[in-house]
The first five atom37 places (N, CA, C, CB, O) and aatype in JSON, in Angstrom:
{
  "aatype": [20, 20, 20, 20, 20, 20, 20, 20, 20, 20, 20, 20, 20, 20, 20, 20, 20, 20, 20, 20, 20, 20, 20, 20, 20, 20, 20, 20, 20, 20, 20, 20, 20, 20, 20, 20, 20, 20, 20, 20, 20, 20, 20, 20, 20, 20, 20, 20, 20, 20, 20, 20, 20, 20, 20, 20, 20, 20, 20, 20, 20, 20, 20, 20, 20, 20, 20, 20, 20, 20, 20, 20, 20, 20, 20, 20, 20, 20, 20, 20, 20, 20, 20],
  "atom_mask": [
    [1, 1, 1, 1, 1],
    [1, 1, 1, 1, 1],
    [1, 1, 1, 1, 1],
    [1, 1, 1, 1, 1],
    [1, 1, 1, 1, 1],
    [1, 1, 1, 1, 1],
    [1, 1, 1, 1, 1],
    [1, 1, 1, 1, 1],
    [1, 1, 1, 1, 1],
    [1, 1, 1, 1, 1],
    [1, 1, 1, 1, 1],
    [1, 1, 1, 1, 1],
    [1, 1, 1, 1, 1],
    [1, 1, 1, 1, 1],
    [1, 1, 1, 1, 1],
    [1, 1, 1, 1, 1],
    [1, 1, 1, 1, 1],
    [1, 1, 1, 1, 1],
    [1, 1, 1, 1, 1],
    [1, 1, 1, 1, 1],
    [1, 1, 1, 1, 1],
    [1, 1, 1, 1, 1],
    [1, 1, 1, 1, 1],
    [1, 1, 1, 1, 1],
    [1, 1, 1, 1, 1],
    [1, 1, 1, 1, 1],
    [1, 1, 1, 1, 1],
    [1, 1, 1, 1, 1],
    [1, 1, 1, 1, 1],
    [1, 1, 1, 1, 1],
    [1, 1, 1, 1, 1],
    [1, 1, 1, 1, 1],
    [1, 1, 1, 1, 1],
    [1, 1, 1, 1, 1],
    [1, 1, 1, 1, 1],
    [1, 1, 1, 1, 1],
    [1, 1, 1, 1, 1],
    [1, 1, 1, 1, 1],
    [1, 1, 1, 1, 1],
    [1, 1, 1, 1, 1],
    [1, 1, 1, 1, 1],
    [1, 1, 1, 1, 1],
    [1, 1, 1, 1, 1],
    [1, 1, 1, 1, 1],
    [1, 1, 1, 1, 1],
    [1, 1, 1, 1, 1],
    [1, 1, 1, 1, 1],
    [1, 1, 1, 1, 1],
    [1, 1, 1, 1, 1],
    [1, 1, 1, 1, 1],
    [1, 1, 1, 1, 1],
    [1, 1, 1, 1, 1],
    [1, 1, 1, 1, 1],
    [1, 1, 1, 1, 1],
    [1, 1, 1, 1, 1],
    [1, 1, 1, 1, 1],
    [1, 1, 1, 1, 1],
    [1, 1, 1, 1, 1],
    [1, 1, 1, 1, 1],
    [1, 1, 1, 1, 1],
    [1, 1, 1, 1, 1],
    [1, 1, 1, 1, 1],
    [1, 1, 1, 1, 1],
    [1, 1, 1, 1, 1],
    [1, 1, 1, 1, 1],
    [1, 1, 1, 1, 1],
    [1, 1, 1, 1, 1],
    [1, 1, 1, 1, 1],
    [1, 1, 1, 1, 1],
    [1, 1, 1, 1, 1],
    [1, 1, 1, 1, 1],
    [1, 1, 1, 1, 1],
    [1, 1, 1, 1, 1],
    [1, 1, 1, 1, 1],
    [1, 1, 1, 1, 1],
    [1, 1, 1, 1, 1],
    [1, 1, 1, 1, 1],
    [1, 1, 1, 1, 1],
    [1, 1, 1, 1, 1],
    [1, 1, 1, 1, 1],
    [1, 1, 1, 1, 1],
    [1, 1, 1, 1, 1],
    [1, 1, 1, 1, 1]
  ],
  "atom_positions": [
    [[38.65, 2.94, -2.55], [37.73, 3.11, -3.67], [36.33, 3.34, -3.1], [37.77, 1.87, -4.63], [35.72, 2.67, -2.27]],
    [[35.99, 4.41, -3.74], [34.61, 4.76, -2.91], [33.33, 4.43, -3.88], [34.56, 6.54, -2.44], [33.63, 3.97, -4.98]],
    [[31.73, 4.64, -3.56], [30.99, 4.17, -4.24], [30.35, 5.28, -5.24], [30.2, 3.47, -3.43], [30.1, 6.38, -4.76]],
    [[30.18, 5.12, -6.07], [29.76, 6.12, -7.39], [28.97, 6.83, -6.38], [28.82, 5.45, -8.98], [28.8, 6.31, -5.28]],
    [[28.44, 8.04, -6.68], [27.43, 8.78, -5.88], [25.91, 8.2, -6.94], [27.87, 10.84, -5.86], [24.79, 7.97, -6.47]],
    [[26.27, 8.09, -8.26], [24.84, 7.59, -8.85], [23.99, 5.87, -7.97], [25.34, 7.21, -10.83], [22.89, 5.34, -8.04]],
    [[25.4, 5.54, -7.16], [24.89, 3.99, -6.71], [24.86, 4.05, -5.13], [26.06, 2.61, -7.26], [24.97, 3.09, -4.37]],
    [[24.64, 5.86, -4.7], [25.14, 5.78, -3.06], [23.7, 6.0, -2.5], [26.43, 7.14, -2.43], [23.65, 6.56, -1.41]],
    [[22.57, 5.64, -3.07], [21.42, 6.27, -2.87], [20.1, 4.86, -3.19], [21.44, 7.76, -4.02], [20.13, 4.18, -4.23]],
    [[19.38, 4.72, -2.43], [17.99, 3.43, -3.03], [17.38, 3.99, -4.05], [16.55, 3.0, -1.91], [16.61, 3.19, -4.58]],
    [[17.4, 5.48, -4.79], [16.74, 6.02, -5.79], [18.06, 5.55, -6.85], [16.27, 7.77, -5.55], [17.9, 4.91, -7.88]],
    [[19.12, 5.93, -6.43], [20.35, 5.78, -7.34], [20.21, 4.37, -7.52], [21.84, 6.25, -6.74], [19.91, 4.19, -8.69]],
    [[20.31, 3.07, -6.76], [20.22, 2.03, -7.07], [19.23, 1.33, -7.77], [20.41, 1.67, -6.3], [19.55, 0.16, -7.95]],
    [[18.27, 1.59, -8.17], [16.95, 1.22, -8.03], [17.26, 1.78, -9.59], [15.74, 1.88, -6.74], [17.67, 0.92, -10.38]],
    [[17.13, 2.92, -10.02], [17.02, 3.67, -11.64], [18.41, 2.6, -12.34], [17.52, 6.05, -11.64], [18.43, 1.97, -13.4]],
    [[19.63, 2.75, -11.08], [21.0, 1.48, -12.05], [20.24, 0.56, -12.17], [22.62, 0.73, -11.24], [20.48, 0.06, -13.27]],
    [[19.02, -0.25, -11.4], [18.83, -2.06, -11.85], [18.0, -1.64, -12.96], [17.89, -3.42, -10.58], [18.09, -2.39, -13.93]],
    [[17.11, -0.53, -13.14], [16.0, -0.2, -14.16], [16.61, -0.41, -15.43], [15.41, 1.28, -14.06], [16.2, -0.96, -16.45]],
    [[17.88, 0.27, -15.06], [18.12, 0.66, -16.55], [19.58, -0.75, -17.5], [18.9, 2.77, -16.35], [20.1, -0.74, -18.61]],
    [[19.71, -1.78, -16.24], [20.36, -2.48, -17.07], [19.5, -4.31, -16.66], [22.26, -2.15, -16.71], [19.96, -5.38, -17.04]],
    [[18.33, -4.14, -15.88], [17.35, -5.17, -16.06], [16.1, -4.6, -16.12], [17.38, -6.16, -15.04], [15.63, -4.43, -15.0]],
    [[15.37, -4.22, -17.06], [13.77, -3.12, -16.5], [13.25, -4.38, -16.43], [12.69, -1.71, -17.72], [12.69, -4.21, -15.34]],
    [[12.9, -5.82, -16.79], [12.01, -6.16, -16.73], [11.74, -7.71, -16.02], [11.73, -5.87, -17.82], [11.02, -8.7, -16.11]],
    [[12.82, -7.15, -15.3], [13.27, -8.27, -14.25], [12.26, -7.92, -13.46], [14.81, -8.27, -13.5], [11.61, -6.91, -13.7]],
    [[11.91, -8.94, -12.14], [10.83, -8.75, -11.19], [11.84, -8.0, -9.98], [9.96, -10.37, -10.73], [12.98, -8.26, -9.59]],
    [[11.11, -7.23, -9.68], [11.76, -6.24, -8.46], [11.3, -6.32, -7.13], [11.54, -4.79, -8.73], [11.93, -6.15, -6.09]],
    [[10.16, -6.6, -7.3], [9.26, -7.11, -5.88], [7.62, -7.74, -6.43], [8.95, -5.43, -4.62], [6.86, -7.26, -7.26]],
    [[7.48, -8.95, -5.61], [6.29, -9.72, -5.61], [5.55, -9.46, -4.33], [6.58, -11.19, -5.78], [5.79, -9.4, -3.12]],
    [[4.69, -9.35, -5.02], [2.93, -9.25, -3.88], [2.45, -10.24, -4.29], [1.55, -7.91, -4.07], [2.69, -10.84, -5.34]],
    [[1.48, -10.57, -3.2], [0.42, -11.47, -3.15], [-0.15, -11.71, -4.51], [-0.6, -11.0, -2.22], [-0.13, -12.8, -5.08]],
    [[-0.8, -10.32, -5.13], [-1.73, -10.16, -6.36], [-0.77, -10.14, -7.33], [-2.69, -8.87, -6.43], [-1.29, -10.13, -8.44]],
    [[0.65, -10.13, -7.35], [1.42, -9.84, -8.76], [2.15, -9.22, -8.07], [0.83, -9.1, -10.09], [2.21, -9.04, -6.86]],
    [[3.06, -8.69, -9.4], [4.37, -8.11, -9.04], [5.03, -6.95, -10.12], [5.37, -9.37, -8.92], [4.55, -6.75, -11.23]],
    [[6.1, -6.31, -9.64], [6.53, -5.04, -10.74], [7.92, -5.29, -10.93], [6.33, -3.34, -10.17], [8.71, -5.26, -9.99]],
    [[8.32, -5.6, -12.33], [9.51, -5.3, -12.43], [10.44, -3.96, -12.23], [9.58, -5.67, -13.36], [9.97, -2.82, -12.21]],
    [[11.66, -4.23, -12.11], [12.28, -2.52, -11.91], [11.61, -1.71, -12.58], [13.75, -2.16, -12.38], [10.99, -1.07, -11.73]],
    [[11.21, -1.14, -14.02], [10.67, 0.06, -15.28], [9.7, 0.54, -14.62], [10.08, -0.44, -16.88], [9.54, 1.75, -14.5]],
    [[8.55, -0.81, -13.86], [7.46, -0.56, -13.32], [7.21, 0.11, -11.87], [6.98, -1.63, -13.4], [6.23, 0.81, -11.61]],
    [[8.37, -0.25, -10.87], [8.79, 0.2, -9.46], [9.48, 1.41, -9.85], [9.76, -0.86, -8.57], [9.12, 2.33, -9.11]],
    [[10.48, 1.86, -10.89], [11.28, 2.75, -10.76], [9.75, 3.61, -11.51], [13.01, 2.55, -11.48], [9.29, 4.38, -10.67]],
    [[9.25, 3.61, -12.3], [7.73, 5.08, -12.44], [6.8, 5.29, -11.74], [6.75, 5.12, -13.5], [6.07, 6.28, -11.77]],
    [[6.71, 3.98, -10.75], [5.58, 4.31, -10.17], [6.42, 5.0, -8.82], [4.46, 2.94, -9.94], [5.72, 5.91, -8.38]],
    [[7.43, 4.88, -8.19], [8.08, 5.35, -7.42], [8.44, 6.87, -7.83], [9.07, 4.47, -7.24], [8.25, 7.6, -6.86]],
    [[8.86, 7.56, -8.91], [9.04, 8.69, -9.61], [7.42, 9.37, -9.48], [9.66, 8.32, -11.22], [7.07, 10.49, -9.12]],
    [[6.64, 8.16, -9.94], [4.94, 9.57, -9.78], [4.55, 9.5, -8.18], [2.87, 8.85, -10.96], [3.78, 10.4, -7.84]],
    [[4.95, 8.58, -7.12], [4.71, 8.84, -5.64], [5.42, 9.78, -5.77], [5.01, 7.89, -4.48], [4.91, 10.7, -6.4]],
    [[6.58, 9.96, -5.37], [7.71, 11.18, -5.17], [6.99, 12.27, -5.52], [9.13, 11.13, -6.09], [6.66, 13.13, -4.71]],
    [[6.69, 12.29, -6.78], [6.14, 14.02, -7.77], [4.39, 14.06, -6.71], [5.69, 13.65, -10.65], [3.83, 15.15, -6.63]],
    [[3.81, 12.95, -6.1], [2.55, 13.31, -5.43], [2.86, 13.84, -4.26], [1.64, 12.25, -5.23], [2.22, 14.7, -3.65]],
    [[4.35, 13.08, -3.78], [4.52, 14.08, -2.22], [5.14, 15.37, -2.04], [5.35, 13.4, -1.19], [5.11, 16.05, -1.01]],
    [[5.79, 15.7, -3.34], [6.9, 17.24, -3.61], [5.48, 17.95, -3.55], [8.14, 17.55, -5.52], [5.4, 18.93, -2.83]],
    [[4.08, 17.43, -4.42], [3.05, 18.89, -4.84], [2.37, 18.52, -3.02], [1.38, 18.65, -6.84], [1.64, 19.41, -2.58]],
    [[2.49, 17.98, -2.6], [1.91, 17.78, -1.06], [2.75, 18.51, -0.02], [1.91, 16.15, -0.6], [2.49, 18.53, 1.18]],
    [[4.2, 19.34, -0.82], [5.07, 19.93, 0.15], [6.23, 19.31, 1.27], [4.2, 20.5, 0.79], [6.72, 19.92, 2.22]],
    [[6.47, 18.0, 0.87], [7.08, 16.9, 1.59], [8.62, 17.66, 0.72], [6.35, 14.91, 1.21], [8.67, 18.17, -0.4]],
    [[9.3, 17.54, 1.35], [10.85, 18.1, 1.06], [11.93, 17.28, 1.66], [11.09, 19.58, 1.67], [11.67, 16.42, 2.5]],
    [[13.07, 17.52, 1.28], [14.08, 16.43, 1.59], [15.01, 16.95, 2.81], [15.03, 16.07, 0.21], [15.9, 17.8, 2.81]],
    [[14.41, 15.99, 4.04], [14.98, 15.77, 5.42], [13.46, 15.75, 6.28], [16.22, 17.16, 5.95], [13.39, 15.53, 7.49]],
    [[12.38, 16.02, 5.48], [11.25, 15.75, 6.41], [10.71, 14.75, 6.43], [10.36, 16.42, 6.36], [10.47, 14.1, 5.41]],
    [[10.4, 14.41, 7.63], [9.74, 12.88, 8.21], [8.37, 12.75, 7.02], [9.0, 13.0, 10.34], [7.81, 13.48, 6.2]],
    [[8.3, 11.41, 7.51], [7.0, 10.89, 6.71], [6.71, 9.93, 7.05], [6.97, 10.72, 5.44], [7.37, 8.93, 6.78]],
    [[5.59, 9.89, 7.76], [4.84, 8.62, 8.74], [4.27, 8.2, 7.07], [3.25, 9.18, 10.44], [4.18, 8.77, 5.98]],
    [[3.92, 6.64, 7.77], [3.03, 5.78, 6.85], [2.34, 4.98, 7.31], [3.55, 5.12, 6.01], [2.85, 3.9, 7.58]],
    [[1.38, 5.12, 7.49], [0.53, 3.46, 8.02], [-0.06, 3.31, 7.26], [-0.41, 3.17, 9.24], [-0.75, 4.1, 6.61]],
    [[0.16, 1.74, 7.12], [-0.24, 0.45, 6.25], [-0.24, -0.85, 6.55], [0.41, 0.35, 5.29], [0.14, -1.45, 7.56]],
    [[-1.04, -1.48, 4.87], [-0.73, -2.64, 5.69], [0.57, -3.82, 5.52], [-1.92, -3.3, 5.59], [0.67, -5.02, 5.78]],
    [[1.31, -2.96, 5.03], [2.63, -3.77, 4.12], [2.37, -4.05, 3.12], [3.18, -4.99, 4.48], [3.05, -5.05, 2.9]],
    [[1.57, -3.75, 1.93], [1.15, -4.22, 0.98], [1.86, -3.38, -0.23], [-0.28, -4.25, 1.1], [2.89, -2.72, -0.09]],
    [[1.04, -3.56, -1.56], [2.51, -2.3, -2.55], [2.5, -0.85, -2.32], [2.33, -2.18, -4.5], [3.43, -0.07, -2.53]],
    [[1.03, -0.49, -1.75], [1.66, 1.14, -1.52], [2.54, 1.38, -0.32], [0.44, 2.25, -1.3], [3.14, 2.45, -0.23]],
    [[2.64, 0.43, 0.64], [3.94, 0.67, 1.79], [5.49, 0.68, 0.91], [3.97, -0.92, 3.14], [6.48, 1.3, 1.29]],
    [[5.44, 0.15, 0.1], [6.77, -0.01, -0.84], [7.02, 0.84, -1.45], [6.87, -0.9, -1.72], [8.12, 1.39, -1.4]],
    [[5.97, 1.25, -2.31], [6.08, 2.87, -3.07], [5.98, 3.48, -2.21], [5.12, 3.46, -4.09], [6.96, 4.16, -2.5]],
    [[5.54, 4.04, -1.02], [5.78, 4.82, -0.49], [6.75, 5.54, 0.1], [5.34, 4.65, -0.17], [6.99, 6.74, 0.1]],
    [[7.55, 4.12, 0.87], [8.84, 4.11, 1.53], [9.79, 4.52, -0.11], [9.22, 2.28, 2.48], [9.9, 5.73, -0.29]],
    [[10.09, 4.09, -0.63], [10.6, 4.53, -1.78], [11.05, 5.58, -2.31], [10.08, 4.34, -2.36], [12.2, 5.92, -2.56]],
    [[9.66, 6.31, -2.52], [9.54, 7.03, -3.22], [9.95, 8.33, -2.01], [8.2, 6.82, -4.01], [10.29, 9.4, -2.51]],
    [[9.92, 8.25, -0.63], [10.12, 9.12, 0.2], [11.48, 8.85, 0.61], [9.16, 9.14, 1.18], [12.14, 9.55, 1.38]],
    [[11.82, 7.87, 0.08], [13.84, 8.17, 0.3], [14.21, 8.44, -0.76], [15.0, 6.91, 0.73], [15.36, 8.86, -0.76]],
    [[13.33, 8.36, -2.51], [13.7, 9.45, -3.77], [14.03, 10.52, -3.22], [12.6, 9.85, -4.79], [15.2, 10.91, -3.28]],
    [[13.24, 11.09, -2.69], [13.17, 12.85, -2.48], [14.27, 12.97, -1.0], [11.04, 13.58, -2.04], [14.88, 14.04, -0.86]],
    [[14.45, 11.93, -0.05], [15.24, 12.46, 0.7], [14.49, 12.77, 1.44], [15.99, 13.25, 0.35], [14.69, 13.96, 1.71]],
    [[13.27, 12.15, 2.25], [12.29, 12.76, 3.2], [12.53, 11.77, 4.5], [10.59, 12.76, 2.54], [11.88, 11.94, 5.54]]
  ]
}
C-alpha cells in the first residue's frame, strides 16, 4: 500500500493538516505562533514571491537566517514549488 501522492509531499501534508485542523497551532515562535490556515497562506504567498523571482522546481535556494519564522516560510514554501 503506497502513500496518496496528495500526502507524498510537505506542501501535500501541510494543505491535508490545514484543511482537517486550520486552527490548530502548527509552529510556535518566541513572539507567537501560526496555526496550519495561517502557515499553509503565508507559505502559498512565499512560494508565489519566489516563482515572480524566477525560482523553479529543482533549483537550489540558499537562505540565511536566523531560525526565526521567515526561515520556516521560507524552507517551506521552497519545497511548495520543488526548489
Amino acid at each position: 500500500m503506497g502513500v496518496s501522492p496528495e500526502l507524498s509531499t510537505v506542501a501535500g501534508l501541510l494543505d491535508a493538516r490545514a484543511a482537517t485542523a486550520p486552527d490548530r497551532a502548527a509552529v510556535v515562535f518566541d513572539d507567537g505562533s501560526l496555526n496550519y490556515r495561517e502557515l499553509t497562506d503565508a507559505t502559498r504567498r512565499t512560494a508565489g514571491r519566489f516563482v515572480s523571482m524566477g525560482i523553479r522546481p529543482g533549483d537550489v535556494v540558499a537562505i540565511l537566517s536566523d531560525g526565526d519564522r521567515a526561515t520556516v516560510l521560507a524552507l517551506l514554501a521552497a519545497a511548495r514549488i520543488g526548489a
